[in-house]
C-alpha positions as CSV (number, residue, x, y, z in Angstrom):
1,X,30.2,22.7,53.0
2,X,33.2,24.9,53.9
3,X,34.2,28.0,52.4
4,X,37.7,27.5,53.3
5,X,37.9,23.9,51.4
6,X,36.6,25.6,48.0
7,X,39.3,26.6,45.2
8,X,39.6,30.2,44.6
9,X,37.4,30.4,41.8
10,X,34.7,28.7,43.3
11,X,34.8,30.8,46.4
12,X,34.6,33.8,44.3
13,X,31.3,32.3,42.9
14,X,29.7,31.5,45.9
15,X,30.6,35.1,47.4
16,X,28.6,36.4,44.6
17,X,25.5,33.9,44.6
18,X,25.4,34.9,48.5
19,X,25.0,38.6,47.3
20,X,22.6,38.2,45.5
21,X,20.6,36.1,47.4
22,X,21.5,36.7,50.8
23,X,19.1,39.4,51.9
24,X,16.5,37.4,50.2
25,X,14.5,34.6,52.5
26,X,12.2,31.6,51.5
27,X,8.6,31.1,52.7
28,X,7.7,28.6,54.7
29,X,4.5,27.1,52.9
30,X,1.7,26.9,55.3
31,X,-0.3,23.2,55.1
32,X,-3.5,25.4,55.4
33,X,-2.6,27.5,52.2
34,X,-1.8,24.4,50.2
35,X,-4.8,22.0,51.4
36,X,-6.8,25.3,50.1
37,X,-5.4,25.5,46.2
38,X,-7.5,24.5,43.5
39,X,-6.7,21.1,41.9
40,X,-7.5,21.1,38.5
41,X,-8.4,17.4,37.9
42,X,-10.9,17.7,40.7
43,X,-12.4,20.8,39.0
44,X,-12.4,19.4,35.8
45,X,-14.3,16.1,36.7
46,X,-16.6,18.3,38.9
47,X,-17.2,20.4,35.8
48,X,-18.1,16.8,33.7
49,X,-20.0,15.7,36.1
50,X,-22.2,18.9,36.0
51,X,-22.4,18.9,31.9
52,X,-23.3,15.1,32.3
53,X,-26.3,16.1,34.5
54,X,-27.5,18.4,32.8
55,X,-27.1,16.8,29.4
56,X,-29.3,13.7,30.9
57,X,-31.9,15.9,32.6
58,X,-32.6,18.3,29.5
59,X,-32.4,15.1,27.4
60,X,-35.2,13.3,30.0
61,X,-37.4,16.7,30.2
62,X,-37.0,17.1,25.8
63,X,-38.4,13.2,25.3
64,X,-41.4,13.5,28.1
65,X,-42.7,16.8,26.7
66,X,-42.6,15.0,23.2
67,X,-43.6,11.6,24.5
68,X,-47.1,14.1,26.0
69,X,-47.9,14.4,23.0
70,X,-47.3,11.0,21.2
71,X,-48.5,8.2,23.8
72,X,-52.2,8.1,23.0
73,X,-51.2,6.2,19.7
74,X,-49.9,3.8,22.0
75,X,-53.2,3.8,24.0
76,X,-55.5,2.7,21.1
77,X,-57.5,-0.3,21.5
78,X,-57.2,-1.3,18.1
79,X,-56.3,-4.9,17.3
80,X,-55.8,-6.1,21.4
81,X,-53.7,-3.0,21.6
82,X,-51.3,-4.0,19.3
83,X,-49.8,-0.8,18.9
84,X,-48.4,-1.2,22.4
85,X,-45.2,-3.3,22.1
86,X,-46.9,-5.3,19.0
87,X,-45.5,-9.0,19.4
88,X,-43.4,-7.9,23.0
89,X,-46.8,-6.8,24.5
90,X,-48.5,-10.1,23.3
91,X,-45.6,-11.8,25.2
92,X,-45.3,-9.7,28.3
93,X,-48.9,-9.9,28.6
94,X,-48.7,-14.0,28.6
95,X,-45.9,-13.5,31.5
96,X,-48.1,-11.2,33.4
97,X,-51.2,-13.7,33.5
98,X,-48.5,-16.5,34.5
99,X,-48.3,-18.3,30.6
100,X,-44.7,-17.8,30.6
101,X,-43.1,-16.7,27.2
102,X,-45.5,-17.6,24.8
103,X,-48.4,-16.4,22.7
104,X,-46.4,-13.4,20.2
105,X,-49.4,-12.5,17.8
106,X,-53.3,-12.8,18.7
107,X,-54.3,-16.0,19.5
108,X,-53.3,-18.8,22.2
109,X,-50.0,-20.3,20.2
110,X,-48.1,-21.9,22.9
111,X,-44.2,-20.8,23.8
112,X,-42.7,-18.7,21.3
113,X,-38.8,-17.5,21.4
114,X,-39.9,-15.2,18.5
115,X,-38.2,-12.1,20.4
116,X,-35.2,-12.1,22.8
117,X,-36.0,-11.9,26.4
118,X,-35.1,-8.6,28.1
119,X,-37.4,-6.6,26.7
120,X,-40.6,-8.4,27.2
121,X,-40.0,-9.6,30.5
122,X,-39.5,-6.0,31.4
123,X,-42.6,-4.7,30.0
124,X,-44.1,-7.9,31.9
125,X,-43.0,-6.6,34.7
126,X,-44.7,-2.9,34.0
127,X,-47.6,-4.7,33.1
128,X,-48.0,-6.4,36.4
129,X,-47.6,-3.6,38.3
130,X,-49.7,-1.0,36.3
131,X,-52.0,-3.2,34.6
132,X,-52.1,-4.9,31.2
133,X,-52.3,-3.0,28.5
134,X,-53.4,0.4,30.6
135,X,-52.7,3.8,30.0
136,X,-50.6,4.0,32.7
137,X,-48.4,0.8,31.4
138,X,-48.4,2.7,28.1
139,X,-46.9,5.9,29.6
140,X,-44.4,3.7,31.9
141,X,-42.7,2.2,29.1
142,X,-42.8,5.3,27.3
143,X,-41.2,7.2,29.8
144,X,-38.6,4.5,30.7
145,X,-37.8,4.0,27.0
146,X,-37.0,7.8,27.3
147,X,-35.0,7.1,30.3
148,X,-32.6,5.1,28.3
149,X,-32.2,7.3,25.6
150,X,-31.2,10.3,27.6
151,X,-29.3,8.0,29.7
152,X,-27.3,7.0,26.7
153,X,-25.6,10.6,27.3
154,X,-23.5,9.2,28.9
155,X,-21.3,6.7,27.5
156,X,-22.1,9.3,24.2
157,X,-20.1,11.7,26.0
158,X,-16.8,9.2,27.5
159,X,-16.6,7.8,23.8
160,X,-16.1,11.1,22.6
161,X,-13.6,12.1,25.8
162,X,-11.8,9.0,25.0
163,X,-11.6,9.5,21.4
164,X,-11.3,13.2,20.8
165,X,-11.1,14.9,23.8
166,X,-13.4,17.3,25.9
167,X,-14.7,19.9,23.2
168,X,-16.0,17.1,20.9
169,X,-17.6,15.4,24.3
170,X,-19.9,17.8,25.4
171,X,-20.7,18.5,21.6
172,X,-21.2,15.1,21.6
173,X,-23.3,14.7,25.1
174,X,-25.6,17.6,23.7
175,X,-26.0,16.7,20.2
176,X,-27.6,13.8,21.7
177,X,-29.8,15.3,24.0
178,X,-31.3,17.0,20.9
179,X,-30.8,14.1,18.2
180,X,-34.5,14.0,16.7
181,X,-34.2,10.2,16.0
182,X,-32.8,9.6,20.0
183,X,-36.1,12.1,20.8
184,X,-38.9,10.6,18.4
185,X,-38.2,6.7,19.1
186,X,-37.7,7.1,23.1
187,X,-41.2,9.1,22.7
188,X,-43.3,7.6,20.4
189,X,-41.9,3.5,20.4
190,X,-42.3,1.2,22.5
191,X,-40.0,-1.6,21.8
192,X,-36.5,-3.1,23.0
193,X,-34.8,-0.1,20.7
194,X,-33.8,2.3,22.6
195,X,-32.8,0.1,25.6
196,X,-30.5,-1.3,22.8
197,X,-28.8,1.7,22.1
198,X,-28.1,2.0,25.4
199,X,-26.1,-1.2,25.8
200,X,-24.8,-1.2,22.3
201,X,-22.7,2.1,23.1
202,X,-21.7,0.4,26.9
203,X,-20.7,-2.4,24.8
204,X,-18.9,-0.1,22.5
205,X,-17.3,1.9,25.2
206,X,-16.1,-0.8,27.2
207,X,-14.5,-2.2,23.8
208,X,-12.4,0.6,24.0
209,X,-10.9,0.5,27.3
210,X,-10.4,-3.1,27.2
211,X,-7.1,-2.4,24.3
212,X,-5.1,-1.0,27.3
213,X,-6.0,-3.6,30.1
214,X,-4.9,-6.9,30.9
215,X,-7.0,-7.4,34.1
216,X,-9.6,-10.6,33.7
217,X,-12.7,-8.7,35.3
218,X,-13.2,-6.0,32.8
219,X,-13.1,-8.3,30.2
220,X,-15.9,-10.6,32.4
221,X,-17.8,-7.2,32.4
222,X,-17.6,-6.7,28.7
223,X,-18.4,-10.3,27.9
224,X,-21.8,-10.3,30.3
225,X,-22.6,-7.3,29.2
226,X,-22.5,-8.2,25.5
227,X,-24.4,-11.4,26.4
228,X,-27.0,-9.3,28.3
229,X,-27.3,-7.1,25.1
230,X,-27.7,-10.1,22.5
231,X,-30.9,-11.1,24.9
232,X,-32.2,-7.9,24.7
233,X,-31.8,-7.9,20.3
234,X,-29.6,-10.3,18.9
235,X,-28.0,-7.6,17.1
236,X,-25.8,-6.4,19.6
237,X,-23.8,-9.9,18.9
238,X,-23.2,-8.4,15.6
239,X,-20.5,-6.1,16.4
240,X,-19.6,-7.2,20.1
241,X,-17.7,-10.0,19.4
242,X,-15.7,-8.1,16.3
243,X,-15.0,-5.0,19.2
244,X,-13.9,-7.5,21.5
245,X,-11.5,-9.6,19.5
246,X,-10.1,-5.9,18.3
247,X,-9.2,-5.2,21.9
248,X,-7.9,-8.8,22.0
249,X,-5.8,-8.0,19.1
250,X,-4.5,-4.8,20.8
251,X,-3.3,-6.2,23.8
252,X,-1.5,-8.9,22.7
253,X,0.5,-6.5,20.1
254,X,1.0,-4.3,23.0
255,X,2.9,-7.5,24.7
256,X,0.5,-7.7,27.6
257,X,-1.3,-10.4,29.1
258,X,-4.2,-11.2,26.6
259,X,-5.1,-14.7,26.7
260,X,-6.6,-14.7,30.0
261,X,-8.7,-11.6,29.9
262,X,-10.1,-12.6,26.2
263,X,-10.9,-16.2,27.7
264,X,-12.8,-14.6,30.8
265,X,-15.1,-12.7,28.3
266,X,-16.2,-16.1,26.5
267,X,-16.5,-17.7,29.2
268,X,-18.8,-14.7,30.6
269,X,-21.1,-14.6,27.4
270,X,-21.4,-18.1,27.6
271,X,-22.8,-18.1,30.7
272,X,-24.9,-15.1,30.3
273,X,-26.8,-16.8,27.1
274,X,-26.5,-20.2,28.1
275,X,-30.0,-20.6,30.3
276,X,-32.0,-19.1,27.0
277,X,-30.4,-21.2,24.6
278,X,-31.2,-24.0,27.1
279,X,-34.5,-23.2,27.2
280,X,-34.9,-22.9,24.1
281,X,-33.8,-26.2,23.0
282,X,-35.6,-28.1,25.8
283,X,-38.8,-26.4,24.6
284,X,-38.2,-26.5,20.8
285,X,-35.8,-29.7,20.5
286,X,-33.5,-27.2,18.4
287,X,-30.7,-24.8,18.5
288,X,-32.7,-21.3,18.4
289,X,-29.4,-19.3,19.6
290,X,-31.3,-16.0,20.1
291,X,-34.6,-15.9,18.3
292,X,-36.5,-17.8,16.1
293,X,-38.2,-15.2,13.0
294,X,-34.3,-15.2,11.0
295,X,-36.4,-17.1,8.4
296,X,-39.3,-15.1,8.2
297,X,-37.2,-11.8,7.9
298,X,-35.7,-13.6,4.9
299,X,-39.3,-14.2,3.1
300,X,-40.3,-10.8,4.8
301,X,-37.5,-8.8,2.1
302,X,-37.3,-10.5,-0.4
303,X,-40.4,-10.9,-3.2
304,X,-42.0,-9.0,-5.6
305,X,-43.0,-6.5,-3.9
306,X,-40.5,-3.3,-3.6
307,X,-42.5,-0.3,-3.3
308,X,-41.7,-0.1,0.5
309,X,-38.7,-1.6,2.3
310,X,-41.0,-2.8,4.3
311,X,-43.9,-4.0,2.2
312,X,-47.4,-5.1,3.7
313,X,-49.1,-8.8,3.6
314,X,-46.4,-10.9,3.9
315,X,-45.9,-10.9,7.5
316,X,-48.3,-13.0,10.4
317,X,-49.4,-9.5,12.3
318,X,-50.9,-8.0,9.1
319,X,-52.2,-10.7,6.8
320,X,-55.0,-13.3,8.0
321,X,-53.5,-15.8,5.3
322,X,-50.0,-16.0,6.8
323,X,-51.3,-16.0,10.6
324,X,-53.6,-18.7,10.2
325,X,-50.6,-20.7,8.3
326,X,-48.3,-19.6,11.6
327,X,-51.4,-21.2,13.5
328,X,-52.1,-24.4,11.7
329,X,-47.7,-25.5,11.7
330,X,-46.5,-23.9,14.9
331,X,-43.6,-21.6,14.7
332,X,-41.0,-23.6,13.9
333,X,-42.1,-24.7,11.2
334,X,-43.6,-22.0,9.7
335,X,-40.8,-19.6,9.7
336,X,-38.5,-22.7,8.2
337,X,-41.2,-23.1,5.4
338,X,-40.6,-18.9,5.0
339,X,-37.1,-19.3,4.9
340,X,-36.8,-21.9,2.2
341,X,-39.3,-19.6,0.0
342,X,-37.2,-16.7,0.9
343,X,-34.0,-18.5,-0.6
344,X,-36.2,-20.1,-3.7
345,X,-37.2,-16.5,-4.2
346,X,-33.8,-15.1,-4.0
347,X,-32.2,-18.1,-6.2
348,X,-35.2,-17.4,-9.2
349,X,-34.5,-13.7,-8.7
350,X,-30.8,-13.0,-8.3
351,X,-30.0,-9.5,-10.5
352,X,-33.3,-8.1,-8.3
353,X,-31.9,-9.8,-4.8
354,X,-28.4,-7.4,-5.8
355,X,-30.9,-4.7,-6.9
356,X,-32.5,-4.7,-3.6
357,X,-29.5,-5.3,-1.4
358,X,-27.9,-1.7,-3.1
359,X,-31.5,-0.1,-2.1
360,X,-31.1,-1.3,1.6
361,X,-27.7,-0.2,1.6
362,X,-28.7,3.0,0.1
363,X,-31.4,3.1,2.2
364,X,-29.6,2.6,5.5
365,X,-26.8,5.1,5.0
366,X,-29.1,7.7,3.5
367,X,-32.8,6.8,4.5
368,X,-33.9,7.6,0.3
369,X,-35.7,4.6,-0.8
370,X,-38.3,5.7,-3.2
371,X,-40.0,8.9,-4.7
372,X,-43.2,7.0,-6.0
373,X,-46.4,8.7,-5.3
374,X,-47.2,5.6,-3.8
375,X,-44.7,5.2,-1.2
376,X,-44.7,9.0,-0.1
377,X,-48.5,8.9,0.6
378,X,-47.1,5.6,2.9
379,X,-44.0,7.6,4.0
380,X,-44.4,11.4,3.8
381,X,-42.0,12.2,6.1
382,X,-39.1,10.6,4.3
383,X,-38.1,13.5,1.6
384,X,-37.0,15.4,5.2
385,X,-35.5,12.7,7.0
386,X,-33.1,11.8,3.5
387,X,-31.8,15.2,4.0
388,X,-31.1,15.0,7.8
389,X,-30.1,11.2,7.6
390,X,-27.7,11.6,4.7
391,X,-26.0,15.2,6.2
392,X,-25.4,13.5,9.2
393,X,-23.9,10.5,7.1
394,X,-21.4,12.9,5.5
395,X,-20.1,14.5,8.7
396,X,-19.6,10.8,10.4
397,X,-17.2,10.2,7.3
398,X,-15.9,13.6,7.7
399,X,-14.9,12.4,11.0
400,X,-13.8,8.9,10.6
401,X,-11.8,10.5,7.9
402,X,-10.4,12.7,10.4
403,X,-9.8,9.5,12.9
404,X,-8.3,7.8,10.5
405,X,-5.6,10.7,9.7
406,X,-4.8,11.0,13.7
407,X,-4.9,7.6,14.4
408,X,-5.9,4.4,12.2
409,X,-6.3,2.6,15.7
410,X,-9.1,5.3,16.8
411,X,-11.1,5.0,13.9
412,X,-10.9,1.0,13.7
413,X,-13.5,0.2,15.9
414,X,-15.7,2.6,14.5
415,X,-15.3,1.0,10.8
416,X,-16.2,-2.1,12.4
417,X,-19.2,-1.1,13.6
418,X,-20.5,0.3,10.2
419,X,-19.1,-2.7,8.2
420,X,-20.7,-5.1,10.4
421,X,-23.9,-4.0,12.2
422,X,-25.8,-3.4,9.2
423,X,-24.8,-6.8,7.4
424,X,-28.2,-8.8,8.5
425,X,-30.6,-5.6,7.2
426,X,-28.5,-5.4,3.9
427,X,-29.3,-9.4,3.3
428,X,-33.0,-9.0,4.2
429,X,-34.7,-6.3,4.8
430,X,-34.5,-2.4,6.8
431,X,-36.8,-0.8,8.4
432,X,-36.8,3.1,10.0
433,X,-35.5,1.9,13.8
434,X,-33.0,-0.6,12.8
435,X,-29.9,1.8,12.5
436,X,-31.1,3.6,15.9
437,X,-28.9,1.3,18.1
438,X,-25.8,2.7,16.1
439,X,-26.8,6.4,16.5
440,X,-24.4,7.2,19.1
441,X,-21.4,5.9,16.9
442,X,-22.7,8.6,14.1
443,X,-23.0,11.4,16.6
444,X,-19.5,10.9,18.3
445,X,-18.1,11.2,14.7
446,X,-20.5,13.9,13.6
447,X,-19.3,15.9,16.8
448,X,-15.6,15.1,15.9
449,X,-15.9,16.2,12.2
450,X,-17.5,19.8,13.6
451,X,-15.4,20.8,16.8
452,X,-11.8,19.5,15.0
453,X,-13.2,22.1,12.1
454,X,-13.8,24.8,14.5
455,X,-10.2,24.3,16.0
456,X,-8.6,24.1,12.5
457,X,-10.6,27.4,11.7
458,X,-9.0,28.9,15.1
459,X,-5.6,27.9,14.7
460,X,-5.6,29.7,11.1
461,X,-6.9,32.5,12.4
462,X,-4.0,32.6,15.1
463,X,-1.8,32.1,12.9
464,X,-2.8,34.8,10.5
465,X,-3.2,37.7,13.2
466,X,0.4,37.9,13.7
467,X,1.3,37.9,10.1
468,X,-1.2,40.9,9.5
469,X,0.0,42.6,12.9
470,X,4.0,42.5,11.3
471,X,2.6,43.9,7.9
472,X,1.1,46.8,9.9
């Protein structure tokens, strides 16, 4: 531009914006200098990436120091070793001599598809490499159990990040690392729980990022996933399918593709499922979709007996009567016969069926179901663990309530969970592990309720210094 074609005025303005900037000259930037500065997404992953580490490792170290301690119970020879993997050990030890999936309890029964399939073909697979019911099987599972659980760190902590944000993350991450019931079951159980809780909360967290995404394979991730879950406990399918048609829901609000991408994760736990509920049916000549003892925890809940949650004698491992009936009719049969007494029981009884269903529910939320001499000499552990499992009940509602107030659509998924996952326990019976695989779900809110507390308590406090600074 030429001074000469400007109008007076604007000449006189661009003689001053020269004066005051002429004498003044720009840096080049050098590629060197910039290639060199700090980007702060890198540093913040870097810096997740280390918590992460670190959250798993302490978490692995915490559960083998305790699991030292504990795996001798797992050891005894008492019963066939039954304490090792009770009906899964019966099953993975019929794989491992080349039976196939049969024989669940103590004698020669024939196929079984009393338990779902992940989880004793796994420990068949430990048993054949480390020997059947050794000590060094028994410290294998143990410690791979407590693999899982510290593993489950992770999606713990990208719930949380998703959700809430990086303070309520690594709260999160570590309150997990440290959760007693995470630390006591990895240690001391050997059984298809803590693998469970590891998939449930992928299953959850993949929920959650399948509301904003319209691509088919995620969805075909989700759906095998969920399918490789419901083989490993059927109750994964509890809430999977309610989280998935959630995210269904979102997306097509949201105006995106949706049909496709839900289609893709049918079609993808269909196909996951499919061979067992094959097999099944060609070995049985009946739809068994997942496992065959429904019936049996029907009976197993519901009769006279309500000292325990859980009472003794009414189950095939523990009383001679019941296994030699399992024996005589095949298992089929037998656990429909345990059904139909289950519902006769339940029909004859129905103000105590509603009395017990309120204890379960109680029971599940709270872990309180009885002070009776009796059941404490059973249980004595239980008066502590009401007051651990009922605190951490309040903060999760602290938190949801929290969710809720930010963003109905964050807490949704989380309600689903709690309304649906505990349905099937409520109906017939709890026992101490069957909320586990829903632990992360607690500790993501219980982290929420404590770290958006702590922020509230901070901004107050910078609100008030000022205020108290001016009256000064």
């Amino acid at each position: 531009m030429r001074l000469k074609a400007l109008r007076p005025e604007k000449r006189l303005l661009w003689h001053s914006i020269r004066s005051q900037v002429g004498g003044l000259t720009l840096p080049r930037m050098n590629p060197l200098m910039m290639a060199a500065e700090p980007n702060p997404a890198k540093s913040q992953t870097a810096t997740a990436r280390r918590s992460l580490f670190w959250m798993v490792l302490v978490a692995l170290l915490l559960r083998l120091v305790v699991m030292s301690f504990l795996y001798p119970e797992r050891n005894d020879p008492y019963r066939d070793h039954w304490r090792l993997g009770g009906e899964a050990g019966r099953i993975a030890r019929s794989i491992a001599q080349g039976e196939g999936f049969s024989n669940p309890l103590f004698g020669e029964t024939g196929p079984t598809a009393w338990l779902s399939p992940v989880f004793p073909y796994l420990l068949a697979g430990i048993f054949k490499i480390f020997g059947i019911y050794s000590k060094a099987s028994a410290i294998v599972a143990l410690a791979l159990d407590c693999l899982f659980s510290a593993l489950t760190c992770i999606p713990v902590y990208f719930i949380a990040k998703r959700h809430f944000g990086e303070p309520a993350a690594t709260w999160a991450g570590w309150f997990w690392a440290f959760f007693p019931y995470a630390i006591f079951f990895s240690a001391d159980f050997i059984w298809a729980t803590t693998l469970t809780t590891l998939l449930m909360a992928l299953v959850f967290l993949s929920a959650i990022y399948l509301e904003s995404s319209s691509s088919i394979w995620p969805w075909v991730g989700f759906g095998a996933l969920s399918g490789f879950g419901g083989l490993t406990d059927p109750v994964v399918m509890s809430v999977a399918p309610v989280l998935g048609a959630w995210a269904w829901y979102r997306l097509y609000k949201s105006g995106r593709r949706w049909l496709a991408p839900g289609l893709g994760a049918v079609m993808a736990v269909t196909l996951v499922v499919s061979p067992w509920f094959i097999r099944n049916y060609e070995t049985f000549h009946k739809v068994i979709p997942f496992r065959s003892c429904l019936g049996l925890e029907v009976y197993f809940g519901n009769n006279q007996d309500s000292w325990h949650w859980g009472p003794p004698g009414y189950h095939p491992s523990d009383n001679e009567q019941e296994w030699h009936e399992y024996q005589q009719v095949g298992e089929i049969l037998y656990v429909n016969k345990k059904f139909h007494q289950g519902l006769a029981f339940i029909d004859s009884h129905r103000l105590l069926y509603v009395q017990q269903t309120l204890r379960r529910v109680i029971y599940l939320w709270t872990g309180f179901w009885s002070f009776s001499h009796r059941y404490l000499v059973e249980e004595p552990a239980d008066p502590f663990n009401m007051v651990f499992c009922t605190g951490l009940t309040v903060l999760t509602l602290i938190g949801l309530r929290r969710a809720w107030i930010v963003s109905p659509a964050i807490a949704m998924p989380y309600i689903l969970v709690f309304l649906f996952f505990p349905i099937i326990y409520y109906l017939t019976h709890p026992e101490d592990y069957y909320r586990r695989p829903i632990d992360p779900q607690y500790v993501v809110l219980a982290a929420y309720a404590v770290t958006s507390w702590a922020a509230e308590r901070k901004r107050r406090r910078a609100n008030l210094s000022p205020k108290v600074a001016v009256a000064e």
